[in-house]
ZAFI-801760 format. One record per residue (C-alpha): x negated, y, z. Coordinates in pm, 1 decimal. Layout:
! ZAFI-801760
X|Y|Z
...
***
This chain:
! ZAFI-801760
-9303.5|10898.7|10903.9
-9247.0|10634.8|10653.4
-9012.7|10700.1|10369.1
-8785.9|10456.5|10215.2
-8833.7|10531.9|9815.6
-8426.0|10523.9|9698.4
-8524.4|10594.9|9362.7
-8335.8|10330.8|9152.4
-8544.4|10178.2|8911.9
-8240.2|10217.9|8651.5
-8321.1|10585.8|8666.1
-8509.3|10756.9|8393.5
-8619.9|11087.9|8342.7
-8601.4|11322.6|8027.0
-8869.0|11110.7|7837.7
-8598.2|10826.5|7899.8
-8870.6|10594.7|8079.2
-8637.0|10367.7|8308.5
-8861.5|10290.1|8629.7
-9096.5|10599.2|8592.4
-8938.8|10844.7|8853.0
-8938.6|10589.2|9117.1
-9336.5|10469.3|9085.0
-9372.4|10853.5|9096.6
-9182.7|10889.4|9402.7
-9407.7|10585.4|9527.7
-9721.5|10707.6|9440.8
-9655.0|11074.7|9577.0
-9522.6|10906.1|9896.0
-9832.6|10670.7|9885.9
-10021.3|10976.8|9882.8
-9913.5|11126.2|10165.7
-9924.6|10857.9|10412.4
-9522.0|10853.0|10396.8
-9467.4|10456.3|10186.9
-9364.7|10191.9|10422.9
-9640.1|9946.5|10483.9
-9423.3|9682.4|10315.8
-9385.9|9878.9|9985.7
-9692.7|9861.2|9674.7
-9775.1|10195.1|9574.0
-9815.9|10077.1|9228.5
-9733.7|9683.4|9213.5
-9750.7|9378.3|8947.1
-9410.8|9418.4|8889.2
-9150.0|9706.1|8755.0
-9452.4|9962.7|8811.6
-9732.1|9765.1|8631.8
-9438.1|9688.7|8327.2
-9324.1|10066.7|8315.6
-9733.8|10154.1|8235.5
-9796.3|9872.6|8015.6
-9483.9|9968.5|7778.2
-9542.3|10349.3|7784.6
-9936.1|10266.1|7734.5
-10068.0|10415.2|8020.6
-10358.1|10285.1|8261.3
-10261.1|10226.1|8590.1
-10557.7|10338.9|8773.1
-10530.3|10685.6|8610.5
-10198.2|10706.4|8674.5
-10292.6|10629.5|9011.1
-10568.6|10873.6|9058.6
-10413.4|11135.5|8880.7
-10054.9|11127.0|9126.7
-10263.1|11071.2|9434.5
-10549.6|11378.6|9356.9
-10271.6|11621.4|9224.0
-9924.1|11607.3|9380.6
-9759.2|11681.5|9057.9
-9352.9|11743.1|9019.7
-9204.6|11446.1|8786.1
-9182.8|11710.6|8505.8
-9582.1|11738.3|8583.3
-9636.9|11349.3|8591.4
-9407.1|11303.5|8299.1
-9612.3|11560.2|8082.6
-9938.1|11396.2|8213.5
-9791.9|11046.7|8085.5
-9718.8|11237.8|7780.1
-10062.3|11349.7|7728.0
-10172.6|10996.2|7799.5
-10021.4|10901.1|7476.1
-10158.8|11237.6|7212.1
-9831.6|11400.8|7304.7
-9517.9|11125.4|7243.3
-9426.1|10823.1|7314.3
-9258.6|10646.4|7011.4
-8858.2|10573.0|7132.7
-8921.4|10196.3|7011.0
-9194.2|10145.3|7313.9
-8959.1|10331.0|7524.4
-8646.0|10146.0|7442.5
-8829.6|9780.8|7482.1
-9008.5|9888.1|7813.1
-8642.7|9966.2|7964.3
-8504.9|9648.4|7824.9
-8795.3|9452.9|7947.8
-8752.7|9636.4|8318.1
-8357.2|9555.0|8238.1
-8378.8|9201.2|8166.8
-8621.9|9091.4|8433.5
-8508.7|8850.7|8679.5
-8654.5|8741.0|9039.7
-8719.5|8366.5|9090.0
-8465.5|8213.8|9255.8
-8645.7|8202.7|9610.3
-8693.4|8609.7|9606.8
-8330.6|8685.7|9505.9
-8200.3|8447.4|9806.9
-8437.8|8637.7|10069.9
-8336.9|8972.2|9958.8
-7970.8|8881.5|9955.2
-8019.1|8699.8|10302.7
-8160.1|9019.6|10424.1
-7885.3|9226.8|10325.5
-7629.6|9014.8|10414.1
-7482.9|8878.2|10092.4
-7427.3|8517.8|10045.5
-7598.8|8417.5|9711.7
-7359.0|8354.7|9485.9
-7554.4|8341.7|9166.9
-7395.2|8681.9|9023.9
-7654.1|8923.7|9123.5
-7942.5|8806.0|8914.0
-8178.5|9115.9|8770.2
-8420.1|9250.0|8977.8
-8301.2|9617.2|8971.9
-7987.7|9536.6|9129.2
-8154.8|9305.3|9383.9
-8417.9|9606.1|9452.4
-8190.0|9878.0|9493.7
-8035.0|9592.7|9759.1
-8344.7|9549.5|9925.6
-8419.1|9930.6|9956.6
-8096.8|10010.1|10121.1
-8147.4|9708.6|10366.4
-8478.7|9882.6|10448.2
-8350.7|10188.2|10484.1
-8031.9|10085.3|10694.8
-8307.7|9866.0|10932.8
-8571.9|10194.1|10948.5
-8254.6|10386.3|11082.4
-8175.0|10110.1|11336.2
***
């Protein structure tokens, strides 16, 4: 059964990484056979600019969700580790701002509006906002 990851990518977890819980959630899901088809397990986007600004590698980050199943507190730590132990705020804070202050092209925020039924306006312009959208759209449609 697939499962719809409603993990906003707004939320962050005690290390403050905005987007971090939800490529977890992706990965673990990924793992298990349980992402919708339609869904990256670890994309170009959000999850690719959440690893680049904490410093981490994407296909160990990959390898190590997928081969170990870990909690968040487990993947957080491993992140964590990635980095000698910390993560300095500063990378922190500009990885969330960069997640923030990304907007879809104009063509991807009119399909994802279309699909959940929302005229496009031009006031719903970052890409977290227009995700979430899309993810309850796709969950509202799986339960159809």
């Amino acid at each position: 059964m697939a499962i719809i990851p409603l993990i906003s990518s707004e939320v962050a977890g005690p290390l403050g990484a905005i987007h971090l819980p939800r490529l977890w959630s992706k990965l673990l899901l990924s793992a298990k056979g349980q992402l919708p088809d339609d869904y990256a397990e670890c994309g170009a986007g959000f999850d690719q600019m959440v690893l680049d600004g904490l410093g981490v590698d994407r296909d160990a980050a990959v390898a190590y969700a997928k081969g170990n199943a870990p909690t968040y507190a487990q993947f957080e730590a491993w992140v964590l580790e990635q980095r000698g132990g910390s993560i300095p705020a500063s990378e922190i804070e500009a990885s969330n701002a960069a997640i923030r202050g990304y907007n879809h092209d104009d063509d991807t925020r009119g399909g994802i509006l279309g699909a959940a039924g929302i005229a496009d306006e031009g006031k719903i312009l970052d890409a977290v906002n227009l995700n979430n959208l899309e993810d309850w759209a796709e969950l509202h449609s799986s339960l159809s």
